[in-house]
GUMARMAR-45998 format. One line per 8 residues: for each residue x, y, z of C-alpha. Coordinates in steps of 0.2 Angstrom, whole numbers. Layout:
% residues N
X,Y,Z  ...
% end
This chain:
% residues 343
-119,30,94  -101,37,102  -88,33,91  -74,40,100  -70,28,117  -62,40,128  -44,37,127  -46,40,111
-52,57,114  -38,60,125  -25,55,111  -32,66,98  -32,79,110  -15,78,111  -9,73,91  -20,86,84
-6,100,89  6,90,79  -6,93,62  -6,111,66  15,111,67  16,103,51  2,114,43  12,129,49
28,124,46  26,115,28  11,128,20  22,133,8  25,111,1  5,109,0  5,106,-21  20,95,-15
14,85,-1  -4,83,-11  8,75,-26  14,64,-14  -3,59,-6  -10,55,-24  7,43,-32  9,36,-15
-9,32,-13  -14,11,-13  -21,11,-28  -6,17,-40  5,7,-28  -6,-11,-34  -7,-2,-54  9,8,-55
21,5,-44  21,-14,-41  22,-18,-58  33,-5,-63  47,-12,-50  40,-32,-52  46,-31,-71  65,-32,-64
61,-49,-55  47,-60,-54  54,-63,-37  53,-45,-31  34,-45,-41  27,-60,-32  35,-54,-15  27,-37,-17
8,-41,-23  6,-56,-12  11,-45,3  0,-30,-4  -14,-41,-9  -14,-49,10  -11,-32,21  -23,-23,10
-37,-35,15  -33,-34,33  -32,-14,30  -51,-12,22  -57,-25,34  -50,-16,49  -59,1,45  -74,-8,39
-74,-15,58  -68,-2,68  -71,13,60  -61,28,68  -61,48,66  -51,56,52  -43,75,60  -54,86,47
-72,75,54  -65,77,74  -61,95,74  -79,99,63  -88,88,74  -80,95,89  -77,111,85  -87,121,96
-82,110,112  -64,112,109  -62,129,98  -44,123,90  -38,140,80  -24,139,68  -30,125,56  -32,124,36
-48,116,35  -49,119,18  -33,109,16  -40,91,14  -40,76,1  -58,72,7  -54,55,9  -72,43,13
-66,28,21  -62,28,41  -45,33,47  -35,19,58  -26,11,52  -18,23,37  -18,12,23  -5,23,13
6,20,26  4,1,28  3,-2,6  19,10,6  31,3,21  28,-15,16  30,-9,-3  47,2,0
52,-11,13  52,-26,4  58,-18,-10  75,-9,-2  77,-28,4  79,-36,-12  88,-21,-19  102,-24,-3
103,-42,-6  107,-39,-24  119,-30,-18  124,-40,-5  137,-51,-18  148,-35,-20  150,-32,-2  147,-42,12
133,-39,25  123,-48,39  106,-51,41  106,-36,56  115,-24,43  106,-25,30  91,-23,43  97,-8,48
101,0,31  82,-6,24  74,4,37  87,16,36  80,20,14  63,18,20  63,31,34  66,47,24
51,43,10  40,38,25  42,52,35  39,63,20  21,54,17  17,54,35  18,72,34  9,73,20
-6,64,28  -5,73,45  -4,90,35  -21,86,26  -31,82,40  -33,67,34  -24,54,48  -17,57,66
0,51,69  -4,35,79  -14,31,64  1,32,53  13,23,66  1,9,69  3,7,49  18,7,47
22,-3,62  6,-17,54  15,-17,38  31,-23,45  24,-36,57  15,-43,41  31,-42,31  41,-52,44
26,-65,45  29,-67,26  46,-70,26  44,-83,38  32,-90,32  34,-87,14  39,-108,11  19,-113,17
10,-100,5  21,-101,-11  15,-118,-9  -5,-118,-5  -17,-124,-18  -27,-116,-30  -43,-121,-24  -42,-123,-6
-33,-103,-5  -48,-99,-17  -62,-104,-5  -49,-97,10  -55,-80,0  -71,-82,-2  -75,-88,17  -65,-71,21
-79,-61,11  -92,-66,22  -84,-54,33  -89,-37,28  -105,-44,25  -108,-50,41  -99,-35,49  -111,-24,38
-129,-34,42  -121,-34,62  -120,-15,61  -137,-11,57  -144,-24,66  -135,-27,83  -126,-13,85  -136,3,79
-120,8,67  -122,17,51  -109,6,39  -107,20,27  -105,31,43  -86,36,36  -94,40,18  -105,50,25
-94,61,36  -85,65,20  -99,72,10  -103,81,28  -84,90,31  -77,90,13  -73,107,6  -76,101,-10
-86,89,-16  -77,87,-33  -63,81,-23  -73,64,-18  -69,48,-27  -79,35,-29  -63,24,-29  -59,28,-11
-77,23,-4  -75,9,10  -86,-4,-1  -76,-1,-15  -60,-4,-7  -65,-20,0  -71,-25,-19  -55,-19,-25
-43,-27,-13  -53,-44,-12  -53,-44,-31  -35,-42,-30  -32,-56,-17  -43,-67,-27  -33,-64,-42  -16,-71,-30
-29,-87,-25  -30,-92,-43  -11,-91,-47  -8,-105,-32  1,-111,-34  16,-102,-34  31,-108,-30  37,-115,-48
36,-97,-56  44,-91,-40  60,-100,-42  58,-100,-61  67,-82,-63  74,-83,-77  62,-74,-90  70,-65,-103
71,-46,-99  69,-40,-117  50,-48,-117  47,-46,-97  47,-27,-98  38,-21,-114  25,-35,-109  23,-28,-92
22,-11,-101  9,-18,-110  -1,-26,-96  -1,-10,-86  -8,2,-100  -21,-11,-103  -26,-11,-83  -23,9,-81
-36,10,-102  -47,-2,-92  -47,10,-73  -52,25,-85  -64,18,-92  -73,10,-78  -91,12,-79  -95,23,-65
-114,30,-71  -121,14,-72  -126,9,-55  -117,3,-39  -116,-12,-44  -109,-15,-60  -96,-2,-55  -92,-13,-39
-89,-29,-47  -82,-22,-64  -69,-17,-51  -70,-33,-42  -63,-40,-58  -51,-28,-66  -42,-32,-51  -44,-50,-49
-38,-49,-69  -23,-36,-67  -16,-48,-50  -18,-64,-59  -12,-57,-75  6,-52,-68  9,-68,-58  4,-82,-70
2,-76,-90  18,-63,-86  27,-75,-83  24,-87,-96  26,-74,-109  44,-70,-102  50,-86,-103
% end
């Protein structure tokens, strides 16, 4: 079955010239650019990052994993769905219709799970985004700014680290610029949603956000039955494109396969349901900082011990939902018992 509806041809024809540039002009940054692809990547952003940064404020924390938690969802969904062409699979597939010269093929992070839209770019923005935010208006009692100012000034601190891992991802191969826009672009749209929204979901119930979740995960199991069924689709077409086109197979993680993703992320947005509600912690931020930070310190070697050790020889299954809930664990840990123990 064509993957590739026609404009879509037509606009790789045109951004697959701008990974070339970057390859050319940035060769010399590759160890660089990959360091930034690996500590920028979704998963140390929901392990690392967002803890590292929540311990500061439970505010900042809650803001942060409930927008990861949501975005990430819609991300894994969206390439389960619509699954879309990586630059390294198009220029392979199509090489001897199109003859492109000039490219490191070998340079590629062999990621499995389809390209639009970049989930680095959508975890990142809305992380680096909401984050600048609160940092401004802690600022904003020493000097005075408007809503539009501070605006600016957010997207002004997010630009420069997001150009940098755009570039990264266009000189692997591994996305094409409109995948990387439409990200970045998603992220924001979701952040705004949040913010006006954000008075209605600190405030859902447990149970009924709960079932909100489970409902969603019929999903991708409709979507994977409808693919074979109905459509003639291969669901583990993007998986397979990997293992076809990767210069090395040691490069290939289990962690990045499409299924495993949507295991992680749902885990994670279950782990959010079962804190609900969460509005009494959210304004409770007052914890004491000399227990919030060794604690979070804690509760991150304790998740990163327990992702090492994740039983990945003993079937498909146990791996999935071990996963399924480390995550669901690590989420509801840092937004009910973290908390608790800092007060």
């Amino acid at each position: 079955m064509e993957l590739i509806p026609l404009n879509l041809t037509y606009l790789y024809e045109l951004e697959i010239n701008i990974n070339r540039n970057i390859q050319k002009q940035m060769r010399f940054t590759e160890q660089w650019l990959r360091d930034i692809n690996t500590y920028l990547d979704p998963q140390m952003v929901m392990d690392a990052w967002i803890p590292l940064l929540g311990a500061f404020s439970h505010k900042l924390l809650v803001r942060l994993a409930v927008s990861a938690s949501i975005l990430n969802v819609f991300t894994s969904l969206f390439k389960w769905i619509f699954p879309e062409y990586r630059p390294i699979w198009w220029l392979r597939e199509f090489e001897s219709k199109y003859k492109y010269r000039g490219f490191n093929l070998e340079a590629n992070t062999c990621d499995t799970s389809a390209g639009f839209p970049s989930s680095h770019a959508i975890t990142f923005t809305a992380f680096a985004f909401i984050f600048f935010h609160w940092l401004l208006v802690k600022l904003n009692k020493r000097c005075d700014m408007s809503n539009f100012e501070k605006y600016i000034w957010v997207l002004g601190f997010v630009s420069l680290p997001l150009g940098i891992l755009w570039t990264a991802r266009l000189y692997f191969l591994t996305e094409f610029l409109h995948q990387c826009i439409a990200g970045s672009l998603l992220a924001l749209f979701g952040v705004h949603l949040f913010n006006h929204y954000s008075s209605h979901l600190l405030k859902l119930k447990k149970w009924s956000t709960v079932l909100l979740v489970l409902l969603l995960g019929v999903v991708p199991v409709g979507v994977y039955f409808a693919m074979i069924y109905l459509v003639d689709m291969d669901p583990h077409w993007s998986v397979r494109m990997a293992f076809k086109w990767c210069s090395e197979v040691t490069l290939m993680r289990h962690e990045a396969g499409p299924i495993y993703v949507l295991f992680r992320d749902f885990g994670y947005l279950l782990g959010v349901a079962l804190s609900c509600p969460l509005l009494q912690n959210y304004k409770n931020n007052r914890g004491s900082h000399y227990k919030r930070q060794p604690a979070t310190a804690i509760l991150m070697f304790l998740n990163i011990t327990a992702l090492q050790n994740t039983p990945k020889h003993m079937g498909r299954w146990i791996f999935l939902v071990y996963e399924f809930i480390r995550n669901c664990i690590h989420s509801y840990t840092l937004l009910t018992i973290l908390p608790k123990i800092s007060n």
